[in-house]
C-alpha positions in Angstrom: 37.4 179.8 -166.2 34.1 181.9 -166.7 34.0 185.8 -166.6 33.6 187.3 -163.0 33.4 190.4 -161.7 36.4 191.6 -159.6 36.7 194.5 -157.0 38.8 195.5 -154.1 38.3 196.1 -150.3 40.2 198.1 -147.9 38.4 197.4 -144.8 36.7 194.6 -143.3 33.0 197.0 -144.0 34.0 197.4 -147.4 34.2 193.4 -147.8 31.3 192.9 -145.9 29.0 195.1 -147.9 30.7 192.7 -150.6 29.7 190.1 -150.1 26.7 191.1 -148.8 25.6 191.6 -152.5 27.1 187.8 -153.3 30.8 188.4 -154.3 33.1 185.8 -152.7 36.0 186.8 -151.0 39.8 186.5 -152.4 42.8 187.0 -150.5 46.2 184.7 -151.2 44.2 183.1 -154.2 45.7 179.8 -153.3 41.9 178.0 -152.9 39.6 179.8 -154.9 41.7 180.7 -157.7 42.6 176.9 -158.3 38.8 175.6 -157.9 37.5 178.8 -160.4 40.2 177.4 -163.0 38.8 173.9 -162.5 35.2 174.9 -163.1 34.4 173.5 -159.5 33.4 177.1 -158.5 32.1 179.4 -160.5 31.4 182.5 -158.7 30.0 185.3 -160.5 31.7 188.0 -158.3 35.0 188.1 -156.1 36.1 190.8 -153.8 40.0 190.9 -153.4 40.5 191.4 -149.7 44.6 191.4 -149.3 45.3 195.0 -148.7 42.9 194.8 -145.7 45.4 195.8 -142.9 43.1 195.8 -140.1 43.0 191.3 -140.3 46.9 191.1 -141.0 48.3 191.1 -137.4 49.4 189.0 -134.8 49.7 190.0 -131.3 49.5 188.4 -128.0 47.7 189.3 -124.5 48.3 187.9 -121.4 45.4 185.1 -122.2 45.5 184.4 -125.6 47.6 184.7 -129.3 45.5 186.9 -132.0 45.6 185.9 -135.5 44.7 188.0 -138.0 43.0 185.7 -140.9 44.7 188.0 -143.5 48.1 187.5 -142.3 50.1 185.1 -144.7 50.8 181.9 -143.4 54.6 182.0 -144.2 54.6 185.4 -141.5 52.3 183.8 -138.8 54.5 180.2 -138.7 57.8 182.4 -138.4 56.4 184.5 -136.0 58.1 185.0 -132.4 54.9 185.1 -130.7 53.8 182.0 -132.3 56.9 180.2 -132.2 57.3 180.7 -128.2 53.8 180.6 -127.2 52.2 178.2 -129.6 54.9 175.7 -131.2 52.0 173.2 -132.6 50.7 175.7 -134.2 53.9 177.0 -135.6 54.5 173.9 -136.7 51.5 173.1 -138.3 51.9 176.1 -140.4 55.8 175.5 -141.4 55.1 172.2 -142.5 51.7 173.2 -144.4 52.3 172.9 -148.4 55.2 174.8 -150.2 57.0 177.8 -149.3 55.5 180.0 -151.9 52.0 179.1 -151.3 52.7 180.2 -147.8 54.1 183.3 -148.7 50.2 183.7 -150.6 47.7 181.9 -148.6 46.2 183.3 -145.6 44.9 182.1 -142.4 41.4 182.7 -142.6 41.9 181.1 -146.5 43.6 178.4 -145.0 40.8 177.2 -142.2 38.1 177.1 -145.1 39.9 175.3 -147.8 38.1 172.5 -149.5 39.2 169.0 -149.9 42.0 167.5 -151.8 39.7 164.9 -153.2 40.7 164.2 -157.1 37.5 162.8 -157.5 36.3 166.4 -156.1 39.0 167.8 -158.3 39.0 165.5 -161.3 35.8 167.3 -163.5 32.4 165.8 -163.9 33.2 162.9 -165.4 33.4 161.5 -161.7 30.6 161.3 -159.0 31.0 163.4 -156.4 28.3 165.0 -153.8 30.4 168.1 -152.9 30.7 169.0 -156.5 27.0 167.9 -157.6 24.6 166.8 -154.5 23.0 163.6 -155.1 25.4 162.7 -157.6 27.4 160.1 -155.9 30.9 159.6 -154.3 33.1 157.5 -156.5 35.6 157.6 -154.0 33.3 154.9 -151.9 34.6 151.9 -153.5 37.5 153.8 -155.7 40.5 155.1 -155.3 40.8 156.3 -151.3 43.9 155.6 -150.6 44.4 159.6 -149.3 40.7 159.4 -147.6 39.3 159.9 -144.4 38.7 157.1 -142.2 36.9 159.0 -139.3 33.8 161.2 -140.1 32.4 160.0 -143.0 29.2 159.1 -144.4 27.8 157.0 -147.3 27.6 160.6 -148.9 31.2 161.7 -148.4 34.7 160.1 -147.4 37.0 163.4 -148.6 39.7 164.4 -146.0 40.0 167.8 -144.9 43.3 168.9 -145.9 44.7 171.4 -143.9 47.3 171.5 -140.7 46.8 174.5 -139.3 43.0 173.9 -137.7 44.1 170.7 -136.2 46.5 172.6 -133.8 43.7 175.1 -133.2 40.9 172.4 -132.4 43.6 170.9 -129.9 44.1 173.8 -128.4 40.2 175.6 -128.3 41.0 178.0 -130.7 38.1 181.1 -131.5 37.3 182.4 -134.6 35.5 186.0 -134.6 33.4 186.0 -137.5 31.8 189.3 -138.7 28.8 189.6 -141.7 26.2 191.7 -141.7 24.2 190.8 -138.9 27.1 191.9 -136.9 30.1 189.9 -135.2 29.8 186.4 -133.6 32.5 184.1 -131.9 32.9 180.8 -133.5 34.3 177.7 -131.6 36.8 176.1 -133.7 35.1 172.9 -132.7 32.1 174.2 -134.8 33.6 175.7 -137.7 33.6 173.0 -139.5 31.1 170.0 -140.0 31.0 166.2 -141.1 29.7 165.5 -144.5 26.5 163.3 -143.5 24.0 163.8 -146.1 25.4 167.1 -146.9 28.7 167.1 -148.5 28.6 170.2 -150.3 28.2 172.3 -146.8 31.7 171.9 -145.0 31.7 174.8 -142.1 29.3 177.1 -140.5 29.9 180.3 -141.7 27.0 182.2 -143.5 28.2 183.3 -147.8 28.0 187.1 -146.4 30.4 186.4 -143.0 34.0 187.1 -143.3 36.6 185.6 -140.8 38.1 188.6 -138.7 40.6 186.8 -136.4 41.6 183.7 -134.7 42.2 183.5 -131.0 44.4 181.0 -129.4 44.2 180.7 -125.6 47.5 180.4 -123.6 47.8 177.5 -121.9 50.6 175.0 -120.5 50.0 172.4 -122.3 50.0 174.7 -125.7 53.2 176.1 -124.6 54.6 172.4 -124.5 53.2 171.1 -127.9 54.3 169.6 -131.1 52.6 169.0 -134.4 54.2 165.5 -136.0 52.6 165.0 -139.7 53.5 162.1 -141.4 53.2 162.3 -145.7 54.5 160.8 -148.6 57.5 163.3 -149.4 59.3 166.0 -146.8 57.8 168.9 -148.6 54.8 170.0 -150.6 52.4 167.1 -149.6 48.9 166.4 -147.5 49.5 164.6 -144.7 48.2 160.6 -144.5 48.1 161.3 -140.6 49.3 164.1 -138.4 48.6 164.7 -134.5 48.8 168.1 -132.5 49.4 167.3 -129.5 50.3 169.1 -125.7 50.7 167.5 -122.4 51.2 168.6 -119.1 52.3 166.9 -116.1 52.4 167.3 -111.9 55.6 167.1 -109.7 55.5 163.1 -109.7 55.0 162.6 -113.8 51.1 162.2 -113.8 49.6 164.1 -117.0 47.5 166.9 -116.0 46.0 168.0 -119.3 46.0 166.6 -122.4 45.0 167.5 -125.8 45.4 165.3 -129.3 44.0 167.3 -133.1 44.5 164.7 -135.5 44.6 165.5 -139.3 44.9 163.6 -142.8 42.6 161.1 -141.1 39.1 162.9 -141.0 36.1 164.7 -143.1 37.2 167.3 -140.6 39.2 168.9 -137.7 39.3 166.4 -135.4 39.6 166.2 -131.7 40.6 162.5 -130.0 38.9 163.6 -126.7 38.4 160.1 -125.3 42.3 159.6 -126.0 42.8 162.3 -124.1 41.5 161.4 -121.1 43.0 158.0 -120.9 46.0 159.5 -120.2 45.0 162.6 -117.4 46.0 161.0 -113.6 48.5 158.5 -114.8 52.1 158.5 -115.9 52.9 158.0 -119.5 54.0 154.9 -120.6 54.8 153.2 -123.5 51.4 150.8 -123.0 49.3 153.8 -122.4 50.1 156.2 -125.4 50.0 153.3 -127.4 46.3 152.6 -126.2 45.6 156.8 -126.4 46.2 156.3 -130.3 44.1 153.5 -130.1 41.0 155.1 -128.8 41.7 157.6 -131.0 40.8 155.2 -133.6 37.9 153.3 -132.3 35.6 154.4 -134.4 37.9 154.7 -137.6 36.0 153.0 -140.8 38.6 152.4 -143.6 37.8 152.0 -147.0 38.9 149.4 -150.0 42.9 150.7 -149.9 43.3 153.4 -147.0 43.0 150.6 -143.8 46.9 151.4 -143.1 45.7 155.0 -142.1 44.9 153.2 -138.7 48.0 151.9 -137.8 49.8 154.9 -139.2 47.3 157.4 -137.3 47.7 155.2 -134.0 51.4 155.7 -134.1 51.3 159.0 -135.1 49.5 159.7 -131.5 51.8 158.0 -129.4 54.8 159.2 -131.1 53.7 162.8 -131.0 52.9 162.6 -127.3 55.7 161.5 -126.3 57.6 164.3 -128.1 55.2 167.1 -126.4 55.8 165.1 -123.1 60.1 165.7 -123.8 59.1 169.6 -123.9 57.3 169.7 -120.9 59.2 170.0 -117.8 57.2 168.3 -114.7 55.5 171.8 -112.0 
């Protein structure tokens, strides 16, 4: 690790002004900290921002659940609000890495952690255009066993590996962002971006914006959701497919809203919209959850050794479906 300059913020102007003059911002340490000992970022300045109390809170309104990004991940996935009003999203938080690291990591650290990718990961001695643009991915062709198979480009086949933004981009979460310019609002759906040409640029956000909150609107089919991730070992593992999914349904069975995040599968957060709406006016059935995690699909492109995400991912959709259609009791 190289030298760095380290201070503290108490409030959310304090961090700003931060990083403002080009510090990065810290919190749990459970990103940063690891990439700064692997040399793949080397920041020259950090600004500590855990004793912010103004970003640690959860609350909820009559419309929506309000995250703050500083609250630990381990607090906002035990939370009563959460639990009752958002149980994908609980979920997805629970199941996220170990225990301890959710006792550290944060929300707002959570939503903008980089890939898992060990050819990202594994030092210069491997190709990679996040790490070193124009370099080369020697995942193409290599090892991709625990790669994406939706969203990538000849630049860039690393899987985003986080739970928690694939219940928000279900659901049409908002992230209120605040930097120097002032404060914006952030669709989850365009926090984060494909690789295309540009690997080394994952989300939206400006180096000087800080993430203030999350907002989580309250809706039927949120309150009748379930987050199913499917991974190598019951604990402390990335997910080789997951689905957030909620479903609501009319007096006589027919889905009335439908939404399907799918995780472990994509350069990104990803939202199976077309799968979606196969199902909205119909009953489910057996035949037509199976063909929603098909169209979810469609478009997959699979590499030399990660083709079995496809199958996987398709029943991953159908099975978690049906488990938000069991918690949903017909209006």
């Amino acid at each position: 690790m190289r030298p760095f300059a380290y201070q503290t913020a108490t409030t959310v102007d304090e961090a700003v002004a931060a990083l403002d003059r080009g510090a990065r911002p810290i919190a749990g340490g459970t990103t940063l900290y690891d990439l700064m000992r692997l040399e793949v970022e080397s920041p020259a300045a950090v600004v500590d921002i855990h004793d912010i109390e103004e970003i640690q809170h959860i609350s909820r309104t009559d419309s929506q659940v309000v995250l703050g990004a500083g609250a630990r991940m381990a607090d906002a996935g035990e939370h009563p609000v959460v639990r009752e009003a958002c149980p994908a999203l609980a979920e997805s938080l629970r199941l996220a890495a170990s225990q301890q690291l959710r006792n550290m990591a944060t929300l707002g650290g959570n939503l903008l952690q980089r890939t898992r990718c060990w050819y990202f990961r594994g030092g210069p001695q491997y190709r990679c255009n996040k790490r070193e643009p124009g370099s080369g991915c020697d995942a193409i062709g290599g090892v991709d066993t625990a790669h994406a198979v939706l969203g990538g480009s000849d630049a860039c086949i690393a899987t985003y590996p986080g739970d928690m933004a694939v219940a928000l981009i279900a659901f049409d979460a908002l992230v209120d962002v605040v930097g120097p310019r002032g404060e914006r609002v952030v669709p989850i759906a365009d926090l984060h971006v494909t690789p295309g040409d540009e690997p080394a640029r994952e989300h939206t956000l400006e180096p000087d914006e800080l993430i203030r909150r999350i907002r989580v609107p309250l809706t039927p089919a949120m309150r009748a959701s379930t987050y199913l991730k499917i991974r190598p070992r019951e604990s402390y593992a990335f997910a080789l497919a997951s689905a957030a999914v909620g479903v609501t349904r009319d007096a006589d069975g027919a889905v009335l809203d439908c939404r399907i995040g799918l995780g472990g599968v994509a350069t990104r957060p990803w939202r199976a919209e077309e799968a979606e709406r196969s199902l909205v006016g119909a009953p489910l059935t057996a035949e037509g959850v199976r063909r929603a995690g098909e169209l979810a699909f469609a478009g997959a492109r699979p590499g030399s050794r990660n083709g079995f995400k496809i199958e996987l991912g398709v029943r991953t959709v159908a099975d978690a479906v049906r488990i938000a259609a069991e918690r949903e009791e017909p209006a």
